[in-house]
C-alpha positions in Angstrom: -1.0 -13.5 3.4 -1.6 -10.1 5.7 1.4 -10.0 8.1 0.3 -6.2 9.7 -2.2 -4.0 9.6 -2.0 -0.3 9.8 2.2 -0.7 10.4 2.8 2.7 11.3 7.1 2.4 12.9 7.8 4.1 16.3 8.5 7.6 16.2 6.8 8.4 12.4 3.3 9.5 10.8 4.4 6.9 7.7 1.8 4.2 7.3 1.0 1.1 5.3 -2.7 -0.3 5.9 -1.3 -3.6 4.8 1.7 -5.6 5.0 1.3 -8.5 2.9 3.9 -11.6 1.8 3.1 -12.6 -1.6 5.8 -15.2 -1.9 9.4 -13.6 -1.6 7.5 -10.3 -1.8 6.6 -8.0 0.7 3.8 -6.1 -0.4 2.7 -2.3 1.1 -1.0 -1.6 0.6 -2.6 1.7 0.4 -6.3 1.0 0.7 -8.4 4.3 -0.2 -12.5 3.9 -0.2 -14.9 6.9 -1.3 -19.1 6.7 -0.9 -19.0 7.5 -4.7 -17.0 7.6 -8.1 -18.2 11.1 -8.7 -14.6 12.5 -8.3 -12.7 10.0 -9.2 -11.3 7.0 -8.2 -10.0 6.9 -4.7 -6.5 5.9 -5.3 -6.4 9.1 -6.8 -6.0 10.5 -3.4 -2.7 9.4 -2.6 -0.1 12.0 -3.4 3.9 12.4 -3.2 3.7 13.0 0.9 1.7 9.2 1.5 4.1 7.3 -1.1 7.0 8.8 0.6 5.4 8.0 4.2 5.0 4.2 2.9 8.1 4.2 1.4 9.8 5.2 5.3 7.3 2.5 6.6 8.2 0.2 4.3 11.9 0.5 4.8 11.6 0.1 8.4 9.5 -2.7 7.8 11.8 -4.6 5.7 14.9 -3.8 7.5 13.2 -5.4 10.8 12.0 -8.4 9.0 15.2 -8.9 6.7 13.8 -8.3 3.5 15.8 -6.9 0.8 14.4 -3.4 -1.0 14.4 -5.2 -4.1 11.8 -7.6 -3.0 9.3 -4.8 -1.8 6.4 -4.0 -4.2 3.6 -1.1 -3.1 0.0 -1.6 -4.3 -3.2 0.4 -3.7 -6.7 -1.0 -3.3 -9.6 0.9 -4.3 -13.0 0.6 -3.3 -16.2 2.6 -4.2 -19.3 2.3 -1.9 -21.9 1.1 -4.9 -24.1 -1.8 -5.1 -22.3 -3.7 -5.4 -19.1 -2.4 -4.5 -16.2 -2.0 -6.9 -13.3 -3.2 -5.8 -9.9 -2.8 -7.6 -6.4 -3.6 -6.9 -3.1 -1.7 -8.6 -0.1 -3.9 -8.4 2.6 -2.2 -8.3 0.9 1.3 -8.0 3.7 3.3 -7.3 7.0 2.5 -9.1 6.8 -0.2 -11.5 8.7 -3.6 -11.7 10.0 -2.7 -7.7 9.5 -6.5 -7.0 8.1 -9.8 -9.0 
């Protein structure tokens, strides 16, 4: 279930597009598109300055809504602009086993 879109905490350029419960879990979402897979996939685009940007969202997040760190997970969704469009979603995209 979405509980936020584009969370961004006062005071800070860190981001999450989504803020999702998946059970105990709070889930961060990075959702990158492109028009093409030409260069890549689009989740390819998120580097070491986003993930730690989430990470400060995501910790400001949780502490707000009482969630411990160990029940945070951070995923991507990628889409490509095709016919039809491709659609894929990383769990746990940036450090694995953070959360069930």
């Amino acid at each position: 279930m979405v509980v936020a879109r584009n969370y961004r905490p006062a005071g800070g350029e860190a981001e999450a597009d989504i803020v999702a419960r998946q059970g105990d879990t709070l889930v961060f979402v990075e959702v990158k598109s492109r028009a093409s897979g030409d260069h890549g996939t689009p989740d390819r685009a998120i580097g070491t300055d986003k993930k730690k940007n989430m990470m400060r969202a995501a910790r400001a997040y949780a502490t707000r809504a009482g969630i411990a760190w160990s029940h945070v997970r951070f995923d991507s969704i990628s889409i490509v602009f095709t016919n039809p469009p491709c659609i894929t979603h990383h769990k746990d995209a940036f450090f694995e086993n953070r959360a069930a």
